[in-house]
C-alpha positions as CSV (number, residue, x, y, z in Angstrom):
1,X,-17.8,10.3,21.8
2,X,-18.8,8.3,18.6
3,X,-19.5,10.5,15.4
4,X,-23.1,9.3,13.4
5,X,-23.4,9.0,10.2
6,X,-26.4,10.8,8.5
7,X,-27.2,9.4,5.0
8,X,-28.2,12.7,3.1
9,X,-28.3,11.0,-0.8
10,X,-29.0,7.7,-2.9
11,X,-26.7,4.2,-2.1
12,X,-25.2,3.6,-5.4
13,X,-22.6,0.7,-6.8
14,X,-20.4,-0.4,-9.1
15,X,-19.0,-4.0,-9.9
16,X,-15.6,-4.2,-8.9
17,X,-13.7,-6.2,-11.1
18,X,-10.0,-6.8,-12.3
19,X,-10.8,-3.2,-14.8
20,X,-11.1,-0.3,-13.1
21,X,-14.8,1.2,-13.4
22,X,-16.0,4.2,-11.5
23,X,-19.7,5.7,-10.1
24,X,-21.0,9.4,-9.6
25,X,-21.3,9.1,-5.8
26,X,-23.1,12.8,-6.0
27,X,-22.7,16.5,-5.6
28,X,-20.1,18.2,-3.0
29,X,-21.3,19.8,0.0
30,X,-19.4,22.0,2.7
31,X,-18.4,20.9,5.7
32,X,-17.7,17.3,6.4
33,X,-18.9,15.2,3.4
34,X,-18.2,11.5,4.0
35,X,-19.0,8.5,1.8
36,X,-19.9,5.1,3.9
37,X,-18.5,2.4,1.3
38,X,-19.1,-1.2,2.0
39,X,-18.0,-4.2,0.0
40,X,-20.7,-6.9,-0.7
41,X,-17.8,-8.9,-2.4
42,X,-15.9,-12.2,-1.3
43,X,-12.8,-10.5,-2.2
44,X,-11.1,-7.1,-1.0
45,X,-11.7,-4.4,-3.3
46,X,-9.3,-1.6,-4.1
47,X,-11.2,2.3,-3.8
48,X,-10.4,6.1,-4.9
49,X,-12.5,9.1,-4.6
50,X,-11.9,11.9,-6.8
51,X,-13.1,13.7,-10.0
52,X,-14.9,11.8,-13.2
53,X,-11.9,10.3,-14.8
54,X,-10.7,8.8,-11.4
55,X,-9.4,5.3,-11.6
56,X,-8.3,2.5,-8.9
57,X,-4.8,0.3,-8.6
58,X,-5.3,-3.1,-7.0
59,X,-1.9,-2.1,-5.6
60,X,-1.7,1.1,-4.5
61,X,-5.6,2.3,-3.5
62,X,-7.7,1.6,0.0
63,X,-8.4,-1.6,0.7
64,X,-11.7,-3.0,1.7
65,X,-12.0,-6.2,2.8
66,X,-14.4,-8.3,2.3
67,X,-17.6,-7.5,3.7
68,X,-16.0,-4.4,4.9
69,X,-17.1,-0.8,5.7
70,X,-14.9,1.7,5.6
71,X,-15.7,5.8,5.7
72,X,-14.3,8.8,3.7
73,X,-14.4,12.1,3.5
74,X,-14.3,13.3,0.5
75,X,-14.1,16.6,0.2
76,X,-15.2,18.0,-3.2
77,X,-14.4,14.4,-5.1
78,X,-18.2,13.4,-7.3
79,X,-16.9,10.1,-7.8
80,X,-15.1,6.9,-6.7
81,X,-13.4,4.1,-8.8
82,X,-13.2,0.7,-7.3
83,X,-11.0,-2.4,-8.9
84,X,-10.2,-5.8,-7.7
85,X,-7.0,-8.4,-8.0
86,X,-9.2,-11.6,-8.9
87,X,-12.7,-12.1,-8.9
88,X,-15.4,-9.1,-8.4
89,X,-16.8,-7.2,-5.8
90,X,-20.0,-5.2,-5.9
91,X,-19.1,-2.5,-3.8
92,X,-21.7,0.2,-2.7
93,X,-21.1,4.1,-1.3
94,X,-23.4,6.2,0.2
95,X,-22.8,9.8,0.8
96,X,-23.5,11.5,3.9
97,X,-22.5,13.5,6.9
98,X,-21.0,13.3,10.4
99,X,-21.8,14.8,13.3
């Protein structure tokens, strides 16, 4: 049985580039929160979820490749930091819920 994802909040993004930068993805929820990120970029970007100050490693992070969509759960993280190795990578996250 496949899980769907229900968007419950605004798509937002932030330009992935060889800095870390980071975006409010929104407000924790119980039960089951889940980001949907995708990566509009032409080269993999490197993503976190976690608290304000949360930065991104282009060597130690999630990969996304590019054109990729990956899904998180994030528990009670509000934010996610996204950096590439070269280039950048708009890369956009929109919270939701499975069921």
């Amino acid at each position: 049985m496949s899980e769907v994802f229900t968007p419950i909040g605004a798509t937002v993004n932030v330009a992935g580039t060889t800095s870390t930068g980071n975006v409010a993805i929104g407000t924790p929820m119980t039960g089951g929160r889940v980001v949907q990120v995708f990566n509009a970029g032409a080269v993999a970007a490197f993503v976190e979820v976690g608290a304000s100050g949360i930065t991104a490693a282009a060597t130690t992070s999630m990969p996304i490749g590019p054109g990729g969509t990956d899904y998180f759960d994030i528990g009670n993280a509000t934010h996610m930091a996204v950096i590439t190795a070269s280039s950048t990578a708009v890369v956009y996250a929109t919270p939701g819920l499975c069921s």
